[in-house]
C-alpha positions as a LaTeX table, in Angstrom:
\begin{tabular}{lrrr}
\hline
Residue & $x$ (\AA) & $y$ (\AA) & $z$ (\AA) \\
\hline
Unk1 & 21.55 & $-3.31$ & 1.98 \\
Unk2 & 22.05 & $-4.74$ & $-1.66$ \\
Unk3 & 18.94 & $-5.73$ & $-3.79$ \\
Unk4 & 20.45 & $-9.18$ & $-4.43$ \\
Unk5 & 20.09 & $-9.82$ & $-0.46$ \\
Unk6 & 16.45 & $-9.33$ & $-0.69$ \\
Unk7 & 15.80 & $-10.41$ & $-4.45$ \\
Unk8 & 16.93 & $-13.89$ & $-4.76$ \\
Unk9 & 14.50 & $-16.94$ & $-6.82$ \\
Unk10 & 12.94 & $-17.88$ & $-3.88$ \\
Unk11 & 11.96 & $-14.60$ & $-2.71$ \\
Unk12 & 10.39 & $-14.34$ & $-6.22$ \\
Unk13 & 9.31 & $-17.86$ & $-6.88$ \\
Unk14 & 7.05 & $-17.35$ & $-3.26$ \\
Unk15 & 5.78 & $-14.00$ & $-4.69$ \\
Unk16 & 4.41 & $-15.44$ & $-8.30$ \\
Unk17 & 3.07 & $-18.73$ & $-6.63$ \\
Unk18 & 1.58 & $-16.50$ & $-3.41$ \\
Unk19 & 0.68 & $-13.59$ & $-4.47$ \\
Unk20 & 2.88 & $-11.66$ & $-1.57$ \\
Unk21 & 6.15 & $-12.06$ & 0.26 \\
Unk22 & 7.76 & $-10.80$ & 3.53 \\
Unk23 & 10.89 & $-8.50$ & 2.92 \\
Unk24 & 13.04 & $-8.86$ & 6.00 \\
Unk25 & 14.81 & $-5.59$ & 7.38 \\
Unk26 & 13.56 & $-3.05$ & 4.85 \\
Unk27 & 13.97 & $-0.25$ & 6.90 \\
Unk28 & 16.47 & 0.75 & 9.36 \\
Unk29 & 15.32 & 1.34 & 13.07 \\
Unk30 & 16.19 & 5.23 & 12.88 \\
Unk31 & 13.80 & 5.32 & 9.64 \\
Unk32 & 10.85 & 3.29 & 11.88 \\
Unk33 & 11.70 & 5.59 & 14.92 \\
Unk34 & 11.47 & 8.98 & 13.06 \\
Unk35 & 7.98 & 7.75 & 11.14 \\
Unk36 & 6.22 & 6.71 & 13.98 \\
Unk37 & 7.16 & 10.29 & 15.25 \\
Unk38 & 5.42 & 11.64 & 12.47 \\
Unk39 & 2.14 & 9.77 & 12.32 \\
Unk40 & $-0.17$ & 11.47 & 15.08 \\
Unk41 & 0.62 & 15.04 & 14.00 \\
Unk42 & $-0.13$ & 14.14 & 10.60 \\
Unk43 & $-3.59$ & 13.00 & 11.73 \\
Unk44 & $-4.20$ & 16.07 & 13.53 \\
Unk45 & $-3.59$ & 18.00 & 10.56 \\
Unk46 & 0.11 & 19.51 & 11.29 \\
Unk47 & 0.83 & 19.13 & 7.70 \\
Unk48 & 4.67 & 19.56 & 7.41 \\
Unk49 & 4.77 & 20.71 & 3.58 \\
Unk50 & 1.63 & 22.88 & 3.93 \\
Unk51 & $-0.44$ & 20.69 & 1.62 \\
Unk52 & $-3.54$ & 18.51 & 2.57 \\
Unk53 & $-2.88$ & 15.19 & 1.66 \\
Unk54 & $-5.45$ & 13.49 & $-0.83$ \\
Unk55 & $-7.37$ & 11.82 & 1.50 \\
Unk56 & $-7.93$ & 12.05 & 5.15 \\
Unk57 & $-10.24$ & 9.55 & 5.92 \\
Unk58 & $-10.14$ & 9.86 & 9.85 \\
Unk59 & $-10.20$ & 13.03 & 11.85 \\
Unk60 & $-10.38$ & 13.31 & 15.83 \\
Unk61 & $-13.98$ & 14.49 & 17.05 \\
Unk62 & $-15.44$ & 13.99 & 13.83 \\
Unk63 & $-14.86$ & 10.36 & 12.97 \\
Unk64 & $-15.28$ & 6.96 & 15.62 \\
Unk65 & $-12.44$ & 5.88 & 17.64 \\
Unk66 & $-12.50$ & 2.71 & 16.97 \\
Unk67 & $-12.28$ & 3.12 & 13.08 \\
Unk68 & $-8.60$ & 2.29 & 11.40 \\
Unk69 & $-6.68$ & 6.08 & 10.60 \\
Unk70 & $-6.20$ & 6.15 & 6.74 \\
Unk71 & $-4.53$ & 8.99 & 4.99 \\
Unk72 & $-3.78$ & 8.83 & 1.18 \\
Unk73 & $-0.53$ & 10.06 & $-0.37$ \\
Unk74 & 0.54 & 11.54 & 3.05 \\
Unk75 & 4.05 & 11.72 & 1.39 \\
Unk76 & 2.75 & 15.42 & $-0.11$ \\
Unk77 & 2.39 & 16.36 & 3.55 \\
Unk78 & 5.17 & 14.87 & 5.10 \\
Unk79 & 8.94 & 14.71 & 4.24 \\
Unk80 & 10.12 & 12.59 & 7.08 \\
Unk81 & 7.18 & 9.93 & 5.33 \\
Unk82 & 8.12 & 10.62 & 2.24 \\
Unk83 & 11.56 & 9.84 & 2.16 \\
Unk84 & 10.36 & 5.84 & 2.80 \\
Unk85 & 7.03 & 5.85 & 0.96 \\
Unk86 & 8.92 & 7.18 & $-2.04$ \\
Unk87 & 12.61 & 5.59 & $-1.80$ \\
Unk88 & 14.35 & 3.90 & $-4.67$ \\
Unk89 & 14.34 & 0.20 & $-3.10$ \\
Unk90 & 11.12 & 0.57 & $-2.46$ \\
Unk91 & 10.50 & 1.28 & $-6.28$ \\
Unk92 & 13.21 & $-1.13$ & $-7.26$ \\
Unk93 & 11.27 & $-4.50$ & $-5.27$ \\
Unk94 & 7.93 & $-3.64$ & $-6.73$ \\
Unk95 & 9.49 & $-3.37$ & $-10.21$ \\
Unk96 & 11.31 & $-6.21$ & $-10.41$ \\
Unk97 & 8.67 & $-8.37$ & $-8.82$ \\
Unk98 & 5.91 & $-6.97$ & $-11.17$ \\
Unk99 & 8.40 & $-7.31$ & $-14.26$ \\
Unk100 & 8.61 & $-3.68$ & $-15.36$ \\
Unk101 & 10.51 & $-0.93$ & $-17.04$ \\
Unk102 & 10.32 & 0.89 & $-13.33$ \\
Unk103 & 8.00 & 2.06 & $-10.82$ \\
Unk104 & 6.48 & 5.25 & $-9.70$ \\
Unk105 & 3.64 & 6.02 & $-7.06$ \\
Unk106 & 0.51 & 5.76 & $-7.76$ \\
Unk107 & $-0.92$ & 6.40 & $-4.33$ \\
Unk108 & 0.38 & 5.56 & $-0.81$ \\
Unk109 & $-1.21$ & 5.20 & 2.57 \\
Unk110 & $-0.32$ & 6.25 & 6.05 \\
Unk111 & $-2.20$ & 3.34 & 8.52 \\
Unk112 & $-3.18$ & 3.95 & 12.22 \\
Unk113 & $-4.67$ & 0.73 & 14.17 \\
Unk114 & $-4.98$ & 1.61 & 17.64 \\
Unk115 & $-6.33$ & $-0.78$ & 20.35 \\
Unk116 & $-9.86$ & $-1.67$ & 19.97 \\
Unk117 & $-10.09$ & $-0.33$ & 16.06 \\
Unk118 & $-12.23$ & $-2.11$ & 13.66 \\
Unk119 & $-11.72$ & $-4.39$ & 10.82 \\
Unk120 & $-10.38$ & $-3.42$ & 7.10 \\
Unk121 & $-12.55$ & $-5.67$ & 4.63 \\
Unk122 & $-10.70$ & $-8.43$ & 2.53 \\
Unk123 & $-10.63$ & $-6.96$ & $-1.50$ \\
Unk124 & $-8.24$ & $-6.59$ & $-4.40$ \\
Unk125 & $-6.39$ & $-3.38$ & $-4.65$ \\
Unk126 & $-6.62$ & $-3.42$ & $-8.42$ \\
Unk127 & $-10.30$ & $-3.37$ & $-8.41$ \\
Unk128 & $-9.61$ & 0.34 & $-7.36$ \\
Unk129 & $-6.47$ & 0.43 & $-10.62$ \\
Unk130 & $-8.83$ & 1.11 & $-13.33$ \\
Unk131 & $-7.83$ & 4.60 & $-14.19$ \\
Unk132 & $-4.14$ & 3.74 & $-15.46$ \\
Unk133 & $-2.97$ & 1.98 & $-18.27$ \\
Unk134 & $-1.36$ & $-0.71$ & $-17.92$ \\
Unk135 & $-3.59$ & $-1.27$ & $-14.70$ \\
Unk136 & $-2.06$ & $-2.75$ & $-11.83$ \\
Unk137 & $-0.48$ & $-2.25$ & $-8.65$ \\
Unk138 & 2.90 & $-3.70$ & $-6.87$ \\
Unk139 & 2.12 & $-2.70$ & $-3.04$ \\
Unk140 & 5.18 & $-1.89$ & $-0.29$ \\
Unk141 & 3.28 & $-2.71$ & 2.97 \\
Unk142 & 5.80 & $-1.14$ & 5.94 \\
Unk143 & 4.92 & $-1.87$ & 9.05 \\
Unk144 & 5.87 & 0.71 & 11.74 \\
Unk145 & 4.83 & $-1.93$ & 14.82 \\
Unk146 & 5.84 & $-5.64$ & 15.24 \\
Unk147 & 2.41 & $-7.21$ & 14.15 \\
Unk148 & 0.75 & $-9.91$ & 15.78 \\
Unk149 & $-2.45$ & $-12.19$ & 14.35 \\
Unk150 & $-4.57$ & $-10.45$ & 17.27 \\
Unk151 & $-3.46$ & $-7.30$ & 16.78 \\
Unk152 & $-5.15$ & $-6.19$ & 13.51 \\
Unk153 & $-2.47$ & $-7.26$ & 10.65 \\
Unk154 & $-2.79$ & $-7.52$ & 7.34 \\
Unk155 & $-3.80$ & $-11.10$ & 6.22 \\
Unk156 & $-3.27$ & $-12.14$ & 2.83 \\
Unk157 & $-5.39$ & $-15.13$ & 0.83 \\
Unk158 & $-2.78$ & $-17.29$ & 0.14 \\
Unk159 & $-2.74$ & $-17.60$ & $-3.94$ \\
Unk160 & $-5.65$ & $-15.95$ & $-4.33$ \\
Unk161 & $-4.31$ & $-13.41$ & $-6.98$ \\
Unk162 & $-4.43$ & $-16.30$ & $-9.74$ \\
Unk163 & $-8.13$ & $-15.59$ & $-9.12$ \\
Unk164 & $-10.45$ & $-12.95$ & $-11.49$ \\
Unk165 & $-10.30$ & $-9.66$ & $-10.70$ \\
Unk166 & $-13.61$ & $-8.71$ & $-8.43$ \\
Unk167 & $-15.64$ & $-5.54$ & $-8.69$ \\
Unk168 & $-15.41$ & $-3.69$ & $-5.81$ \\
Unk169 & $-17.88$ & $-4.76$ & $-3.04$ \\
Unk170 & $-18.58$ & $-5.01$ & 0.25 \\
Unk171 & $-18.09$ & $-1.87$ & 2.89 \\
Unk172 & $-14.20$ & $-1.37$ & 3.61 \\
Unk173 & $-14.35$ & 0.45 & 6.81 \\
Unk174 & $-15.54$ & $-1.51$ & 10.07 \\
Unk175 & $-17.51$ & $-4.12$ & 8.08 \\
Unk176 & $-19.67$ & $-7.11$ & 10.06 \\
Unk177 & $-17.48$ & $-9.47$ & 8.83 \\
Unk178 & $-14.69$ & $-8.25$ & 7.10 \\
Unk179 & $-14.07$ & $-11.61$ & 5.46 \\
Unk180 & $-17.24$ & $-12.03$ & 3.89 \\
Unk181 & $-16.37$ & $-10.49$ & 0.47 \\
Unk182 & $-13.40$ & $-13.43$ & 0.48 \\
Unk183 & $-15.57$ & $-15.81$ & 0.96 \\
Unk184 & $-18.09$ & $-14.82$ & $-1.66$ \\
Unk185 & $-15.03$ & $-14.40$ & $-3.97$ \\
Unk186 & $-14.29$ & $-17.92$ & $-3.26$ \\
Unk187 & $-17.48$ & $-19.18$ & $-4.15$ \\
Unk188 & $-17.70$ & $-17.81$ & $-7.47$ \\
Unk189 & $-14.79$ & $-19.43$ & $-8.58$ \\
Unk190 & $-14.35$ & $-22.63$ & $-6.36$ \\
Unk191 & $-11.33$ & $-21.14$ & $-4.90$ \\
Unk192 & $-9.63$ & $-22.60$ & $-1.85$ \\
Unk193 & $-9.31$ & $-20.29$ & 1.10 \\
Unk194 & $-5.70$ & $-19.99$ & 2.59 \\
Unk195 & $-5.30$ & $-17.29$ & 5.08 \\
Unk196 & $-2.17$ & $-16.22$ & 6.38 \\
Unk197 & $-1.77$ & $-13.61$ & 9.07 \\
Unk198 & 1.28 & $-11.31$ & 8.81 \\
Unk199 & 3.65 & $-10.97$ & 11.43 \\
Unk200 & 6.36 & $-9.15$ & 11.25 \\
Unk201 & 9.05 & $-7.04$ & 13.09 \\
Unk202 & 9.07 & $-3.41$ & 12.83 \\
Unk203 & 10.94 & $-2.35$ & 9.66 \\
Unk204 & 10.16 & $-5.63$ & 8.04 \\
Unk205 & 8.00 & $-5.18$ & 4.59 \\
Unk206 & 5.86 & $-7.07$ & 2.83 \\
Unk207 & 5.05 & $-7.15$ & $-0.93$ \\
Unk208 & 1.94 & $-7.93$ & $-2.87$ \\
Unk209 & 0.44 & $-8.27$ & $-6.06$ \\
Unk210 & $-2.58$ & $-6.01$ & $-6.67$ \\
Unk211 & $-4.44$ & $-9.40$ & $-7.38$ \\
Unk212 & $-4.04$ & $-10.74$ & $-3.57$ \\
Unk213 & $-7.29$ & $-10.61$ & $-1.90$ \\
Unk214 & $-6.34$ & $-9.28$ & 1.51 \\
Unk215 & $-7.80$ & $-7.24$ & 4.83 \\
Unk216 & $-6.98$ & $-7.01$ & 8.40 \\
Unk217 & $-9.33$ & $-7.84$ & 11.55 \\
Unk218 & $-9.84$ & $-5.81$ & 14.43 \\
Unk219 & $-6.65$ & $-5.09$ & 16.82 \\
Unk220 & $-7.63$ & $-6.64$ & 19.90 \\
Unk221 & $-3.89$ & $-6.52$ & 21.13 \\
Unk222 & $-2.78$ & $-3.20$ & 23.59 \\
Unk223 & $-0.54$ & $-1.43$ & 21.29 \\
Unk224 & $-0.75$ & 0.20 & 17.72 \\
Unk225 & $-0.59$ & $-1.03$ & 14.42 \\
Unk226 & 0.90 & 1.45 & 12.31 \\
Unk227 & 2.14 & 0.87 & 8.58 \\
Unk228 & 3.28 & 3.06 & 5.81 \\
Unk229 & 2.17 & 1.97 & 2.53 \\
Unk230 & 3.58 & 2.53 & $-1.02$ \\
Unk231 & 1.25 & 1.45 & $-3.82$ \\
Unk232 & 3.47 & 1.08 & $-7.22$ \\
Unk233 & 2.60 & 1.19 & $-10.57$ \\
Unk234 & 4.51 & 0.60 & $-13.69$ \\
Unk235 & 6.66 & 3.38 & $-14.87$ \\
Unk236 & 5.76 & 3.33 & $-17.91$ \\
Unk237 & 2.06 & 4.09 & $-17.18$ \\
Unk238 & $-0.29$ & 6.49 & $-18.51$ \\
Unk239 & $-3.71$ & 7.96 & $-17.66$ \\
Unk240 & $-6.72$ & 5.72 & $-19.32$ \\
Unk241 & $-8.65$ & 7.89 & $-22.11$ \\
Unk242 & $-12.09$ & 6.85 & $-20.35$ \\
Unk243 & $-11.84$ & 5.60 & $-17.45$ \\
Unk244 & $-11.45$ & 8.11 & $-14.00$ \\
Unk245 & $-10.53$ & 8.36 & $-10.89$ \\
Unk246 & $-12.34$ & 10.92 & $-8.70$ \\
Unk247 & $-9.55$ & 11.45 & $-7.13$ \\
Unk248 & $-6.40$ & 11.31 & $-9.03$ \\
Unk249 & $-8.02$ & 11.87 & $-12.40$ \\
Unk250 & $-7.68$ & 15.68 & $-11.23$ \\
Unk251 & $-3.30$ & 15.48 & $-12.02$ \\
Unk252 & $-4.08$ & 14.63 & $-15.79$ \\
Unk253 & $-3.67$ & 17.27 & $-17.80$ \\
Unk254 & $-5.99$ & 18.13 & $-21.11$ \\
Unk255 & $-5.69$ & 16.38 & $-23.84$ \\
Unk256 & $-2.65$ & 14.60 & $-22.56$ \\
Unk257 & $-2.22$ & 11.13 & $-20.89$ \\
Unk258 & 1.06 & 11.08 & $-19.89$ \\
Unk259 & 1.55 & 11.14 & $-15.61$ \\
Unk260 & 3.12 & 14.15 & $-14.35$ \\
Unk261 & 6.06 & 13.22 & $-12.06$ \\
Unk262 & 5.14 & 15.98 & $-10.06$ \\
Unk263 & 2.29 & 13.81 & $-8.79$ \\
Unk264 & 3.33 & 10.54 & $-9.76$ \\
Unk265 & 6.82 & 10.16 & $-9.25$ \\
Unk266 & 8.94 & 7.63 & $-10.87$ \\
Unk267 & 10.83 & 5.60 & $-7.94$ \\
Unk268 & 13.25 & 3.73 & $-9.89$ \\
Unk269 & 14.00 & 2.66 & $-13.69$ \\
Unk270 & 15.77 & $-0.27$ & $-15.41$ \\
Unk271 & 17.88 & 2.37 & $-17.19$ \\
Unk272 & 19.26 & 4.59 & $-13.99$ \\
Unk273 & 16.88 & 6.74 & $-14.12$ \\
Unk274 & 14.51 & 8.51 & $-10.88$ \\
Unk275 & 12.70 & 11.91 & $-10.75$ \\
Unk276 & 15.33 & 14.01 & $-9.82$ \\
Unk277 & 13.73 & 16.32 & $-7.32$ \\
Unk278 & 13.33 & 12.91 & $-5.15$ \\
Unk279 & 16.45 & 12.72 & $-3.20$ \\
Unk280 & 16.29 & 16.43 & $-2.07$ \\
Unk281 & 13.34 & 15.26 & 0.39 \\
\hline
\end{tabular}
């Protein structure tokens, strides 16, 4: 698959003037087969590397059923996952949509939506970017499962990333009404609502700007809803002097703001160039 298949001017005309737009056949069935192989072990803690991932936000017996599976940069404890979440055309569409040098990772998600799970509320995922400079994400969503409007997708508010960036608010997990925080958004700037339900075949992607105000509802179809996610920033970012992240504040080193590739790996480059330890996944 060639870049120029799946960047042409209307695939990035629709991304500036939407704030998202559906890759078609970004990964191969044998990479969708051997992911969804990997995602319930991964919940139940058979970490493949050895390493906890970053977050584990769902754990069987301790956490509801009907709550949506998150686990943040799974890619540390999974190579199977990895080799997707952290792939150079994965780095290459987020760059050249959000006009940089590159991309690395900034953080990635491993999604788990089984039948009956709750709703993700609608927000910005650059309300959570304040801890880099330059702030801002370019997000791979890779869905594992053919999606369907009742079973859970993602939904995106048409255009809304021309809108100000929100403060987080609002609960994300299992909220009353998980597009209430859209609708208040709305209000405050006499935005027009424009929802549009995502649905996709397995191995299909969509990308978004870290703008898009976006959330799922609750997966009221009989099958999963699994998605890897791969949230880009520029390559050329560095750690803010003030500003922290609780969580991945911890990979900056003392007096020094550069991002350790270690942590932050650098997908793909303008110039040629990715973190060489990548492609030995």
């Amino acid at each position: 698959m060639h870049m120029p298949d799946l960047l042409n001017a209307n695939t990035i005309d629709t991304f500036r003037r939407d704030g998202f737009v559906i890759i078609r056949g970004l990964l191969s069935a044998a990479e969708v087969e051997t992911a969804r192989a990997r995602i319930e072990p991964l919940f139940q803690g058979k970490f493949e590397t050895g390493l906890y991932p970053d977050e584990w936000n769902w754990q069987e017996g301790r956490d509801p059923a009907d709550r949506t599976r998150q686990i943040c940069n799974g890619w540390k404890s999974d190579r199977t996952l990895a080799r997707i979440i952290l792939s150079a055309k994965v780095g290459e569409l987020c760059a050249r949509l959000g006009d940089w040098p590159g991309a690395r990772l900034g953080q990635d998600n491993v999604l788990w939506k089984p039948p009956g799970a709750k709703s993700l509320g609608f927000h910005q995922d650059d309300s959570y970017c304040h801890w880099v400079v330059p702030a801002g994400y370019i997000t791979c969503w890779m869905p594992l499962d053919a999606t369907r409007a009742d079973g859970g997708t993602i939904e995106y508010a048409r255009g809304s990333h021309l809108w100000p960036l929100s403060v987080p608010k609002g609960k994300f997990h299992a909220p009353d009404d998980y597009r209430a925080t859209l609708r208040d958004a709305a209000a405050e700037v006499g935005g027009t609502i424009d929802i549009v339900p995502i649905e996709v075949a397995a191995g299909d992607a969509v990308i978004h700007h870290g703008h898009v105000w976006h959330g799922s509802g609750a997966n009221s179809a009989t099958v999963p809803r699994r998605a890897l996610v791969s949230h880009c920033i520029s390559s050329d970012c560095q750690f803010h002097p003030t500003e922290i992240s609780y969580i991945y504040s911890r990979y900056r080193r003392r007096d020094d703001l550069t991002m350790d590739e270690s942590f932050f790996p650098i997908l793909w480059r303008r110039d040629g160039y990715r973190t060489a330890w990548l492609d030995a996944q």
